[in-house]
C-alpha positions in Angstrom: 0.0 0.0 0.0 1.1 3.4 -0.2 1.9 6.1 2.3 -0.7 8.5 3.3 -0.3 12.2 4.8 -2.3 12.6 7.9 -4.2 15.4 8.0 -6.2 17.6 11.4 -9.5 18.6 10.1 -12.3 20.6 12.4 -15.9 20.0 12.4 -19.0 22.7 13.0 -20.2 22.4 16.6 -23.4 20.5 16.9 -26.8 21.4 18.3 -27.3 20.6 21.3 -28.8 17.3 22.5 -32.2 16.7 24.2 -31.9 16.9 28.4 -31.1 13.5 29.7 -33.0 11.6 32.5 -33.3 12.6 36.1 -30.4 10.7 38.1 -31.2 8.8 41.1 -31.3 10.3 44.2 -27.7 10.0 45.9 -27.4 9.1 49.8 -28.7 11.4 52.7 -25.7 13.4 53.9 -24.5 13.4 57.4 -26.0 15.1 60.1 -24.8 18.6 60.8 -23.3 19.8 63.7 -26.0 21.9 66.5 -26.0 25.5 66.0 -24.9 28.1 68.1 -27.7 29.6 70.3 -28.7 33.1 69.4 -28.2 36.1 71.1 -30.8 38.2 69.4 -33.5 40.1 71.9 -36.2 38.9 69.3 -35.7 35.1 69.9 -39.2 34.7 72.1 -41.0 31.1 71.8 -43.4 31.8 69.0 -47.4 31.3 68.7 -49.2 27.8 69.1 -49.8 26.7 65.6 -53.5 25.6 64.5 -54.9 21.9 65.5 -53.9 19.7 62.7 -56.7 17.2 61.0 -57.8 14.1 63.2 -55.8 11.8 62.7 -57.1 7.8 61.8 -59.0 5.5 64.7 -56.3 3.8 66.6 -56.4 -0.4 67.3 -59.3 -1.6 69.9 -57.4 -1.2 73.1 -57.7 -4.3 75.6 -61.3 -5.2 77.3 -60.9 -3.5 80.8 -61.2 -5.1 84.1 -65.0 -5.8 85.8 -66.7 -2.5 88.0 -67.9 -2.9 91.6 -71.9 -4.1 91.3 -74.4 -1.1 91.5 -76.6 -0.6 94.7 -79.8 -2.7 94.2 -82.5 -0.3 92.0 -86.3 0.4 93.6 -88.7 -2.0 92.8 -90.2 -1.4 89.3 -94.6 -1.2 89.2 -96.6 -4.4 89.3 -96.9 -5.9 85.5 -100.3 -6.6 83.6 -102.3 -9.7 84.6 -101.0 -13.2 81.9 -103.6 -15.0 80.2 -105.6 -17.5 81.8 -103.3 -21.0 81.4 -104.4 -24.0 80.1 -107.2 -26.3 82.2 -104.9 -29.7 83.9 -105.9 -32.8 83.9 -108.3 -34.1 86.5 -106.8 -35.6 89.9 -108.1 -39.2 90.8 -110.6 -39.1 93.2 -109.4 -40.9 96.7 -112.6 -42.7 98.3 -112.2 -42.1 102.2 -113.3 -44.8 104.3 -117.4 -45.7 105.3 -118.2 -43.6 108.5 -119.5 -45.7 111.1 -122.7 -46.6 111.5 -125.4 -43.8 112.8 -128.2 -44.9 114.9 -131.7 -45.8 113.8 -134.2 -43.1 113.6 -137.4 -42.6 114.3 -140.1 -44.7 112.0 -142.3 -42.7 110.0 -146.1 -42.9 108.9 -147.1 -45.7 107.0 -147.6 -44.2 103.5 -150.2 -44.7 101.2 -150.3 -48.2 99.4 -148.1 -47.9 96.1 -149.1 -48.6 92.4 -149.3 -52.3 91.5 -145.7 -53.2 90.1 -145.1 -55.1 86.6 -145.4 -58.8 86.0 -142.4 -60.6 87.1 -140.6 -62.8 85.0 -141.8 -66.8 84.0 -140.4 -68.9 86.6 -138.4 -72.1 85.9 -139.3 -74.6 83.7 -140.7 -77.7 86.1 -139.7 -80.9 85.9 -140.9 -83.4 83.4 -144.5 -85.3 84.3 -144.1 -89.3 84.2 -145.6 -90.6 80.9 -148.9 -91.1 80.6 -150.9 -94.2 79.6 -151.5 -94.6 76.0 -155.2 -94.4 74.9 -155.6 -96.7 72.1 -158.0 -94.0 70.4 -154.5 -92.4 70.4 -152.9 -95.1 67.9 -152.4 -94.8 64.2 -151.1 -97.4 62.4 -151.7 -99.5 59.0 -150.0 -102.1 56.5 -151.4 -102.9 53.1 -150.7 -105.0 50.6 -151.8 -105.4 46.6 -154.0 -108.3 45.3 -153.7 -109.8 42.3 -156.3 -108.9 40.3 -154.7 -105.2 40.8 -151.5 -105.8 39.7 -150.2 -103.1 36.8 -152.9 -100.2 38.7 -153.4 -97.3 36.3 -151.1 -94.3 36.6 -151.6 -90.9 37.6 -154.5 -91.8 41.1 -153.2 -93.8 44.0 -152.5 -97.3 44.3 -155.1 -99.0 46.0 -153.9 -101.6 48.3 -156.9 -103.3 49.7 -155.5 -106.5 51.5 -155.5 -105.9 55.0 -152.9 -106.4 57.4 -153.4 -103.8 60.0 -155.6 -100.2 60.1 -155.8 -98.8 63.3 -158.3 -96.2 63.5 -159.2 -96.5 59.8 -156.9 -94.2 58.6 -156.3 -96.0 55.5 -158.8 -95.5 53.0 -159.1 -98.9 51.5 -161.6 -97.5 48.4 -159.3 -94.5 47.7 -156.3 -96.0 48.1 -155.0 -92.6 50.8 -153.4 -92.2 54.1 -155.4 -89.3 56.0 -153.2 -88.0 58.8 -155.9 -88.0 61.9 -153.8 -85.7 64.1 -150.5 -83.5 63.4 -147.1 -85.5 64.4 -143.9 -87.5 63.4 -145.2 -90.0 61.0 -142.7 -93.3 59.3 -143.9 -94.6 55.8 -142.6 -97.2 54.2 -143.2 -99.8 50.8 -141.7 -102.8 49.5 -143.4 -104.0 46.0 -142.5 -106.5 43.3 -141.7 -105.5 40.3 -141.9 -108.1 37.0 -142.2 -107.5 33.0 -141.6 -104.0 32.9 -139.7 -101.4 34.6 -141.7 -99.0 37.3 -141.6 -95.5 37.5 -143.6 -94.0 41.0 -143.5 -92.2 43.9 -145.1 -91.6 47.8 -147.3 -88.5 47.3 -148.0 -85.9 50.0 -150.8 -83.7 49.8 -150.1 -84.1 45.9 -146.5 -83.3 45.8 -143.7 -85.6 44.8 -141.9 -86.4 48.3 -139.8 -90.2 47.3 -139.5 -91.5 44.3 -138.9 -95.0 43.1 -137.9 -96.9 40.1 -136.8 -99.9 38.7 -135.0 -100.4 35.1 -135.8 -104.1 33.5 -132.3 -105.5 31.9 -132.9 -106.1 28.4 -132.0 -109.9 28.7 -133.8 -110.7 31.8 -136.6 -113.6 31.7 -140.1 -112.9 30.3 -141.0 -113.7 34.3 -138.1 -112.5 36.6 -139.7 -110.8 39.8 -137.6 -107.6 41.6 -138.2 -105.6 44.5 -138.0 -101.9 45.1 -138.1 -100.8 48.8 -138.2 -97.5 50.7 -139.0 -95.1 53.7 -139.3 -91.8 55.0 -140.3 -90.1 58.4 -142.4 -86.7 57.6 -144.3 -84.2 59.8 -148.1 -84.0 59.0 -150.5 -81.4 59.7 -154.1 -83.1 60.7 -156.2 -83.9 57.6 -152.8 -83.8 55.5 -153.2 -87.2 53.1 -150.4 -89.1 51.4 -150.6 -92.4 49.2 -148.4 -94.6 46.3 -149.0 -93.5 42.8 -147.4 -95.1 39.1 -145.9 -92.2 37.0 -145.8 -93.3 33.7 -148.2 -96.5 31.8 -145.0 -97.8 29.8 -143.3 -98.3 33.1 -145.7 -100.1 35.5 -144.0 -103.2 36.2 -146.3 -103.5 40.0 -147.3 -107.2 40.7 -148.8 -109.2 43.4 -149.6 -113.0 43.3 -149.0 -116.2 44.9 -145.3 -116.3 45.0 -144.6 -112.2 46.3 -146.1 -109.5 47.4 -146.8 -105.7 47.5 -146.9 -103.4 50.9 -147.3 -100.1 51.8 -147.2 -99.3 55.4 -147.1 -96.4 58.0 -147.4 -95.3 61.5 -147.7 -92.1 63.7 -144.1 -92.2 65.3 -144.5 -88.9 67.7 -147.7 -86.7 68.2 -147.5 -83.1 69.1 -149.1 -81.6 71.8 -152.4 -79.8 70.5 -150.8 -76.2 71.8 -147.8 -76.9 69.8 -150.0 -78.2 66.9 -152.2 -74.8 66.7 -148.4 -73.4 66.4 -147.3 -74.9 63.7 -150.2 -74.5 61.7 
């Protein structure tokens, strides 16, 4: 390279710059020394200053120790009267014991004779009477039985059984063929009849209602001549006058025989008769 000449040159002066930011504040300084008092005449203590502003509440200072009780006050005036309280429960009631006995006092007048009281109740049943002797107006009774020349009776009247074995009192009706009851009681009926050739359909009547029925069903292979019997009883209450009888319900099956070799019966008796006042009851 080659060699240069140095040269001095001098520039204009600048403007001047913008102010630069405040500096931090440097230490506090050391304290002075006291100054000299003053001898000037003039030096009097000056004027009180005015009462600066209040300054903030101060903390709640500590709770202070308890005062001496107060003398006792006057009595204060009697208060208003309270509501009336509810009504308690009632106390049990103590029974003392019986005074002693006082003495008799003097009887009174007789009084007038009262009014006639009410009818007392019905004393005791009494015993039961011994039994009495039975009158033989008293007995009812009968037994029939069927002779041959009725054998098949017609249907829809009663059977009349005219052979007789016993009819106390007539009560039988041997022409009609009915039982009339001759006083109200316990009556027991009873039949036992044959029954050949067909089969039997009937029934013991009372005062024309059904009350036992009977009936007999003939096998298809049984003999021309093969003789069954049908059986049966009852025990009814009868009213005086009340009838009952044996009737055949249907033609076609009316299989009733008697003859040499078996027979037909229809029988009853009175088994218990009520006392008339009990009879009048009933009916």
């Amino acid at each position: 390279m080659g060699n240069f000449s140095h040269r001095k040159f001098t520039g204009e002066k600048g403007n001047q710059g913008s102010k630069g930011d405040l500096g931090k504040p440097g230490p506090p300084g050391q304290k002075g020394e006291q100054g000299r008092s003053s001898s000037c005449p003039n030096s009097n203590k000056g004027d009180a200053g005015s009462t600066g502003s209040r300054g903030p509440q101060g903390p709640k200072g500590d709770k202070g120790e308890c005062g001496k009780s107060g003398p006792k006050g006057d009595i204060g005036p009697s208060g208003s009267p309270g509501e009336k309280g509810h009504e308690g429960e009632r106390g049990q009631t103590v029974r003392g014991a019986p005074g002693l006995k006082g003495d008799s006092g003097v009887y009174g007048k007789m009084g007038h004779p009262g009014k006639h009281g009410p009818s007392g109740l019905p004393g005791r049943k009494g015993e039961k009477g011994q039994k009495g002797d039975c009158k033989e107006s008293d007995i009812t009774a009968f037994s029939v039985g069927l002779q041959k020349r009725n054998s098949f009776p017609p249907p829809g009247s009663p059977v009349r059984f005219d052979k007789i074995f016993l009819n106390e009192n007539e009560a039988y009706n041997v022409e009609s063929g009915v039982f009339v009851a001759s006083t109200g009681g316990i009556y027991s009926f009873s039949y036992h009849v044959s029954v050949s050739s067909k089969s039997l359909r009937g029934a013991l009547f009372h005062n024309g209602k059904r009350i036992l029925q009977m009936s007999s069903v003939r096998p298809v292979k049984q003999a021309a001549y093969n003789v069954c019997q049908v059986s049966g009883s009852i025990f009814i209450h009868l009213n005086e006058d009340d009838k009952v009888w044996l009737q055949i319900l249907n033609a076609s099956q009316n299989g009733l025989i008697a003859d040499e070799t078996t027979d037909s019966v229809f029988s009853g008796f009175l088994h218990w008769s009520l006392p008339q006042d009990v009879y009048n009851h009933r009916i």
